[in-house]
C-alpha positions in Angstrom: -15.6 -13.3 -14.4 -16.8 -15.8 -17.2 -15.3 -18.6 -19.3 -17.5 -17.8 -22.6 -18.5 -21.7 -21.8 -22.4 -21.2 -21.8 -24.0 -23.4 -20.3 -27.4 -23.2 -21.0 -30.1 -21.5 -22.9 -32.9 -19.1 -21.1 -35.5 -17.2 -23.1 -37.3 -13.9 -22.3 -40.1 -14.3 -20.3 -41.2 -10.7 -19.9 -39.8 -7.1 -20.3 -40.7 -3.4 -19.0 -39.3 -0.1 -19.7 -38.4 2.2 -16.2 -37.2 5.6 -17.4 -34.5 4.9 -19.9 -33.4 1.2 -18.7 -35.6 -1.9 -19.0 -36.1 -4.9 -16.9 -35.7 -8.1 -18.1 -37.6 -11.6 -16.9 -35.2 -14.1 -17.7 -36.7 -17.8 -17.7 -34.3 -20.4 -17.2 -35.5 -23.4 -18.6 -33.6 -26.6 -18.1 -30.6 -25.0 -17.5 -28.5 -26.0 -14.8 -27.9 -22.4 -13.4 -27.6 -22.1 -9.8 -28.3 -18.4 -8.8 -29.2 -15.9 -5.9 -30.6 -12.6 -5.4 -27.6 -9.9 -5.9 -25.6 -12.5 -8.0 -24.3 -12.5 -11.4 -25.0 -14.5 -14.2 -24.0 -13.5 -18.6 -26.8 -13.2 -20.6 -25.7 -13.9 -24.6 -22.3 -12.2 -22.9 -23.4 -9.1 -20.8 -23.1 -9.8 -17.2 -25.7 -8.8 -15.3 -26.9 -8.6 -11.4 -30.3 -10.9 -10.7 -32.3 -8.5 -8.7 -34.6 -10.9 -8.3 -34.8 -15.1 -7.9 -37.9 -17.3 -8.1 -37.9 -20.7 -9.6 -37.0 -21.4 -12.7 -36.4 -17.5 -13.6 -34.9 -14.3 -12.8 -35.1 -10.7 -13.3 -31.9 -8.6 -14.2 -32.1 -4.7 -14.4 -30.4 -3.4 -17.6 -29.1 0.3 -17.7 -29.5 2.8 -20.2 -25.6 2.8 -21.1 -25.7 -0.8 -21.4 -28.7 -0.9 -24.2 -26.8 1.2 -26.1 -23.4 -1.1 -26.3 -25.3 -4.3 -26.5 -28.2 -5.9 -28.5 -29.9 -6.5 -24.8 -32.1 -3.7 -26.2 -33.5 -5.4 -29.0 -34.3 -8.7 -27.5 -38.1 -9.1 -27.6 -40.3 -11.5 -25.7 -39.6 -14.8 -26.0 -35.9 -14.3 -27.6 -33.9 -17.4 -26.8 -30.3 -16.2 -24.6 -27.2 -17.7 -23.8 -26.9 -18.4 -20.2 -23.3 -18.9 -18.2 -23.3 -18.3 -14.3 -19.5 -16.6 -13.1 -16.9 -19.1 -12.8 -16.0 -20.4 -8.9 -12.7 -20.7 -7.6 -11.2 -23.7 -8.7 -13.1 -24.3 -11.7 -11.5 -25.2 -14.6 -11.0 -22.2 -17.6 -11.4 -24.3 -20.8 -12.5 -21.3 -23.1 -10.9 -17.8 -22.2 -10.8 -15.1 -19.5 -14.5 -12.9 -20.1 -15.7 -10.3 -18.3 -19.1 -9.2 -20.0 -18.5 -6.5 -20.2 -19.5 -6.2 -24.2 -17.3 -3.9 -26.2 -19.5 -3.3 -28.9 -22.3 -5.0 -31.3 -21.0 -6.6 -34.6 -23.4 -8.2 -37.3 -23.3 -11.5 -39.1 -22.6 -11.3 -42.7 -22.2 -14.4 -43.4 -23.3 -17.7 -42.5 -22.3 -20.8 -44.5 -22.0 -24.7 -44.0 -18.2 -25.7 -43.7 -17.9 -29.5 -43.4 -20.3 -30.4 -40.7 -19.5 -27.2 -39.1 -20.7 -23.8 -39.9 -18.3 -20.6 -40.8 -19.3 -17.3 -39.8 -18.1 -13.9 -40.9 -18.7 -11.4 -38.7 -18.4 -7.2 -39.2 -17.7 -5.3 -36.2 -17.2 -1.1 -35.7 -13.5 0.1 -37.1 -12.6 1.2 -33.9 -13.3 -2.3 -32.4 -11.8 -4.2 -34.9 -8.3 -3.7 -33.9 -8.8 -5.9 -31.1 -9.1 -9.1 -32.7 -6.2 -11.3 -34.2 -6.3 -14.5 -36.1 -5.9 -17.2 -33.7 -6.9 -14.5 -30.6 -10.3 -15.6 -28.9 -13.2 -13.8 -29.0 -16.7 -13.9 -27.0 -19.8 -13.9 -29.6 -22.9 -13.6 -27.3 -20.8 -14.7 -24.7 -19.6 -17.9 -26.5 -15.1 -18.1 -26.3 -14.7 -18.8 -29.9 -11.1 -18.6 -31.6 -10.6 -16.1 -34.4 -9.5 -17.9 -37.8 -8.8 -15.1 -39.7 -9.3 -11.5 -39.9 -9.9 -9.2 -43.1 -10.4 -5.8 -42.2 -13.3 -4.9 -39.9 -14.3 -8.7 -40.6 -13.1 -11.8 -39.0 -14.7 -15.4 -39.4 -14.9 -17.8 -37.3 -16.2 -21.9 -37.3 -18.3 -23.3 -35.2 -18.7 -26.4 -34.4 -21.8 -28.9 -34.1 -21.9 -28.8 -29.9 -21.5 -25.2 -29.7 -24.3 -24.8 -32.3 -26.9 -26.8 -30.2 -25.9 -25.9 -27.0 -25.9 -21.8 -27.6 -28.5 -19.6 -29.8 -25.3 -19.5 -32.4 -27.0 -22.2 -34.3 -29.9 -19.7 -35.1 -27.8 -17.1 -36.5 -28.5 -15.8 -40.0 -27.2 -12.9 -42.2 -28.0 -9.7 -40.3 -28.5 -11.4 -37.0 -27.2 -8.7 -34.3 -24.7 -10.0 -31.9 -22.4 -8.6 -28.9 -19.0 -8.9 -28.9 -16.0 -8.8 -26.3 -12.3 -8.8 -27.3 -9.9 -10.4 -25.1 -9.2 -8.3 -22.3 -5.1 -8.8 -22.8 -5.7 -6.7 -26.1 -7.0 -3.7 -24.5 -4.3 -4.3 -21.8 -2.0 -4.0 -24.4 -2.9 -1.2 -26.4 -2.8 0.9 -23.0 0.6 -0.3 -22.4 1.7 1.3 -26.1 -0.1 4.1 -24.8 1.4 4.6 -21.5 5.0 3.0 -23.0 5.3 6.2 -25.6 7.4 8.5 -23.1 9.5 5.4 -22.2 10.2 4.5 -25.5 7.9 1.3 -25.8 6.1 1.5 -29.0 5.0 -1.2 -31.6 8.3 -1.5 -33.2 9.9 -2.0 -29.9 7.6 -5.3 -29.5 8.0 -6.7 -32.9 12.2 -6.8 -32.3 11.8 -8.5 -29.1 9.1 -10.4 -30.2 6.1 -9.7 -28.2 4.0 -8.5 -31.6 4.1 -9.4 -35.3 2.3 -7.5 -38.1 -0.8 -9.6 -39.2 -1.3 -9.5 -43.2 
C-alpha cells in the first residue's frame, strides 16, 4: 500500500527480456529508499517485488500481463522513475490510498504553464475514464494528484513547482506515456451498483440520499 508521495527518483540501469516478461535494474540514486530482498517498492506507480538488493540498486521482475497495462514496457535504459517504498504502520497518509496496481496507461495531451505551476490534460481509455471525478484523486506515475476537472475521457490536473522537481512529472511533454490508478473507492463503488441492482440500490437511489451527484 502506497501514498502516491514519491519520494525519490531512480533511473534504469539495465534491462533483459526472459520469455515474455523483462527484468528491470533499477538504480536508486540519492534516494532515500530503504529496501530488502522480497520487498515492495512503486516504480512511476506499479508496485513491484525487488528480487534482488545490492547497493544503491535493485532488480524487479515484471510480468507479461503487467507490460501490457503499464508503460513499464516501454521504459528504455537510462529512463528516469518515480520511486516510493510502501507506507509503514503509523506513517502519515498525506496524499491518498494507492495500491499500484495501474488501471490503465493514459497520454499527455497537453502541457502548459499555469502561474508558476504547470496544467496538464491528460486522455485516458473510455472505459477507464469513468473512474475519475473532479476533485477525486488520481495517481499519475504513482504521484496522488487531485483531479480539477474532467471533460470526457480527459481530465487536467495542476502541478505544482515541488512535485515537478521531485517526480519525472516535470519532464512530461505532449505524447508522453503515463500510468494511471483511479482511486480504489471508485471501483468499490461501481461493484456496489453492481451487486446493489437486485436490492434496489442503483444510481438514483444514491443521488436522493446523497451519496452521488451527476458531474456536468
Amino acid at each position: 500500500m502506497f501514498s502516491g508521495l514519491v519520494k525519490g527518483i531512480g533511473r534504469v540501469g539495465a534491462r533483459s527480456d526472459h520469455g515474455d516478461d523483462r527484468r528491470l535494474v533499477v538504480e536508486l540514486g540519492s534516494a532515500p529508499v530503504e529496501l530488502a530482498a522480497g520487498g515492495s517498492i512503486a516504480v512511476n506507480g506499479v508496485c513491484l517485488t525487488a528480487v534482488a538488493v545490492s547497493p544503491g540498486s535493485f532488480t524487479a521482475d515484471v510480468s507479461a500481463a503487467t507490460l501490457a497495462v503499464t508503460t513499464l514496457g516501454r521504459l528504455a535504459v537510462g529512463a528516469r522513475v518515480n520511486l516510493e517504498p510502501p507506507l509503514r504502520a503509523g506513517e502519515p497518509l498525506d496524499g491518498h490510498i494507492v495500491t499500484g496496481h495501474v488501471d490503465g496507461v493514459g497520454e499527455v495531451v497537453t502541457s502548459e504553464p499555469a502561474g508558476r505551476s504547470t496544467r496538464l490534460v491528460i486522455a485516458v481509455p473510455p472505459a477507464l475514464s469513468r473512474y475519475i471525478a473532479a476533485k477525486g484523486s488520481v495517481a499519475v506515475d504513482g504521484v496522488s494528484l487531485t483531479v480539477n476537472e474532467v471533460r470526457g475521457a480527459h481530465f487536467e490536473v495542476n502541478i505544482i513547482p515541488h512535485t515537478q522537481s521531485v517526480t519525472v512529472i516535470g519532464e512530461y511533454e505532449r505524447g508522453t506515456a503515463v500510468n494511471i490508478e483511479a482511486d480504489m473507492l471508485a471501483r468499490y463503488l461501481e461493484r456496489l451498483l453492481q451487486a446493489g441492482h437486485e436490492a434496489g440500490i442503483d444510481l438514483a437511489f444514491l443521488r436522493k440520499h446523497g451519496y452521488a451527484r451527476d458531474h456536468r
